[in-house]
C-alpha positions in Angstrom: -39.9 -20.1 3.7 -39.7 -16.4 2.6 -36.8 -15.6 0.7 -34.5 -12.2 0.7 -35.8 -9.9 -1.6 -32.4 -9.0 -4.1 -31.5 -5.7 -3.9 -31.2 -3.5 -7.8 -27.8 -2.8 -9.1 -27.0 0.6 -8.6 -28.3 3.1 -11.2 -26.8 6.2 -12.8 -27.5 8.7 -15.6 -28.6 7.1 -18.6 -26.4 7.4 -21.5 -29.1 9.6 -23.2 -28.9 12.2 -20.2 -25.4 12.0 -19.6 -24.4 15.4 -21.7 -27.3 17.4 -19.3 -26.0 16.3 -16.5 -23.8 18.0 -13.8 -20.8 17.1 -12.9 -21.8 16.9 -9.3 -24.6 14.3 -10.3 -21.8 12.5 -12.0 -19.5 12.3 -9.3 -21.9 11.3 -7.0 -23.2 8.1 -9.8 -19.6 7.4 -9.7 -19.1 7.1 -6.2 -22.2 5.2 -5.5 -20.8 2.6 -7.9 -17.3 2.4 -6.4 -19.0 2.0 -2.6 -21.2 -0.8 -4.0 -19.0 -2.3 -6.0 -16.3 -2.8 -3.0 -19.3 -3.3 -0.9 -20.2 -6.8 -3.0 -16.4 -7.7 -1.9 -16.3 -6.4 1.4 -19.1 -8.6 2.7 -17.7 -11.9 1.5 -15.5 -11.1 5.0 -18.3 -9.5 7.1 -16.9 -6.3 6.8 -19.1 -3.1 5.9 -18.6 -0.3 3.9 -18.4 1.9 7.0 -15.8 -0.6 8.7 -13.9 -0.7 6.1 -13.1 3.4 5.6 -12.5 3.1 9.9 -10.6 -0.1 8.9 -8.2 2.3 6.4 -7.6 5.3 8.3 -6.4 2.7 10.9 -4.2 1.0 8.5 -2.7 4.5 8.5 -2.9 6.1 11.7 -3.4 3.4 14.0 -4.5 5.1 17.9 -6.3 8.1 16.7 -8.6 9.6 19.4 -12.5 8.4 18.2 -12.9 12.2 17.5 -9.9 12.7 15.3 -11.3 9.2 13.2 -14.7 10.6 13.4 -13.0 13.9 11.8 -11.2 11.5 9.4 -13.5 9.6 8.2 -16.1 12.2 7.7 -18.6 11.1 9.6 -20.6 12.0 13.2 -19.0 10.9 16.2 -22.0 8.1 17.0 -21.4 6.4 13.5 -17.9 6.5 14.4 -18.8 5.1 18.0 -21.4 2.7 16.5 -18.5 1.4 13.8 -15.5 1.3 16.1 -17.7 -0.9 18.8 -18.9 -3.8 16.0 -15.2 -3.8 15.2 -14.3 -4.0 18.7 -16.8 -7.0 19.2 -15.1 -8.6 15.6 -11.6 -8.3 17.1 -10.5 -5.9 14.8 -9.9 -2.9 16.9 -9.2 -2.1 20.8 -10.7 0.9 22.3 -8.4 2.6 25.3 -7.6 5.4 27.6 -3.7 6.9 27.3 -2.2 7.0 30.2 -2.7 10.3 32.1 -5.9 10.7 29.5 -9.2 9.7 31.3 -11.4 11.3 28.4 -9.7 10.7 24.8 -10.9 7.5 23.8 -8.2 5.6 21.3 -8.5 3.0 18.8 -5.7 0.7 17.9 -5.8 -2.2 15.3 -5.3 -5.6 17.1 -3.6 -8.3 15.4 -6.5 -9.6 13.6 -7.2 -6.3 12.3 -4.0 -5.7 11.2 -3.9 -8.1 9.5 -7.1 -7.9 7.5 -5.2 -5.4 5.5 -3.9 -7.9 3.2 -7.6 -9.4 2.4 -9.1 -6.4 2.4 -6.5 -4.0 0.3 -6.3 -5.9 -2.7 -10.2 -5.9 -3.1 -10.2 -2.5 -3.2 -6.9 -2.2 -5.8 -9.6 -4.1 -7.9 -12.4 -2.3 -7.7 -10.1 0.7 -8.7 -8.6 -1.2 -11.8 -12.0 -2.6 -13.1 -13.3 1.0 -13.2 -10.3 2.4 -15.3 -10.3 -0.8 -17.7 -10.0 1.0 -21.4 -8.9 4.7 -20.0 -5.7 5.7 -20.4 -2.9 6.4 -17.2 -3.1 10.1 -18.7 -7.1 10.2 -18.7 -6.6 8.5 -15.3 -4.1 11.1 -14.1 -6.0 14.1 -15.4 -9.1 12.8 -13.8 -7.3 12.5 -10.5 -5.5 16.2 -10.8 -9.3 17.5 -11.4 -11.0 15.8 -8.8 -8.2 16.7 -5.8 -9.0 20.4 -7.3 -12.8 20.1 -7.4 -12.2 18.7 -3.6 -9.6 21.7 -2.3 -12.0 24.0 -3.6 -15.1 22.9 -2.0 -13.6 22.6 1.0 -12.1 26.2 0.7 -15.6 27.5 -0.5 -17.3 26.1 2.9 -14.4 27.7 5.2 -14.8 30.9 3.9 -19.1 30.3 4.6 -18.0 29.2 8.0 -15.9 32.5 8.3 -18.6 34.4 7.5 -20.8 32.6 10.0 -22.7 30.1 7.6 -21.6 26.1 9.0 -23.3 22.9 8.3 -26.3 21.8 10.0 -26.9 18.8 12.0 -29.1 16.4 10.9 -31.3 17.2 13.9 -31.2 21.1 12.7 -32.4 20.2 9.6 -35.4 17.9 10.8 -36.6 20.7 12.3 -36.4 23.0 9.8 -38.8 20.7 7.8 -40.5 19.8 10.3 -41.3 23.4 10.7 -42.4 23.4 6.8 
């Protein structure tokens, strides 16, 4: 009988290249770990990574249009399609039309998917703990007020390149760039 091969822990910077670094690198290493490690907890209910961030903007906004969740959630309207149907088919979520609204598709949480929140919620509050243990609330506050900045910014920086006619590409734009390589 063949056995699952184990997937490696994440990895990040080692210690010895951690003053080279950027900080983007290091945000990135430090994300990675966070998805993981809630991932490792997630699953123990059959619930992805990518269910789960659907899963919270629900908890928060439950009906959004698929679009408006797509927009959300930072992700391409298929994932979001792909995410909200395996939901749909756990009993999570219900997907509908508004009345007088034949196109808008809407997601609301059902029962059982409100009432993950509680199973789910708490993981995460842990994940978040475990990565502060031994920092201090001021480190933790400062780190927070730097990376809402780093984030306002960014997002600032790539309106004005949109202003000036400069947008992301789609992933199918950029295959064909290479492709063209």
């Amino acid at each position: 009988m063949a056995t699952k091969k184990q997937e490696s822990p994440v990895t990040i910077t080692p210690p010895d290249e951690v003053d080279e670094e950027r900080l983007a690198h290091l945000v990135k290493d430090a994300a990675r770990a966070y998805i993981r490690s809630l991932q490792l907890r997630l699953a123990q209910h059959s619930v992805s990574y990518g269910h789960w961030t659907i899963l919270r903007i629900l908890w928060r906004h439950d009906g959004m249009s698929q679009r408006e969740l797509s927009e959300r959630a930072g992700v391409t309207e298929p994932t979001t399609f792909a995410a909200v149907k395996a939901l749909e088919a756990l009993g999570y979520v219900e997907r509908m039309h508004l009345p007088g609204n034949k196109k808008k598709v809407h997601v609301f949480l059902s029962k059982a998917g409100r009432a993950l929140r509680r199973k789910l919620e708490p993981l995460a509050e842990e994940v978040n703990a475990i990565s502060v243990e031994g920092v201090t609330e001021e480190d933790v506050l400062t780190t927070r007020r730097v990376l809402i900045s780093i984030a306002e910014k960014l997002v600032a920086d790539e309106a004005a390149l949109a202003e000036s006619g400069r947008r992301m590409p789609s992933t199918q734009e950029v295959g064909r760039l290479l492709a063209d390589i």
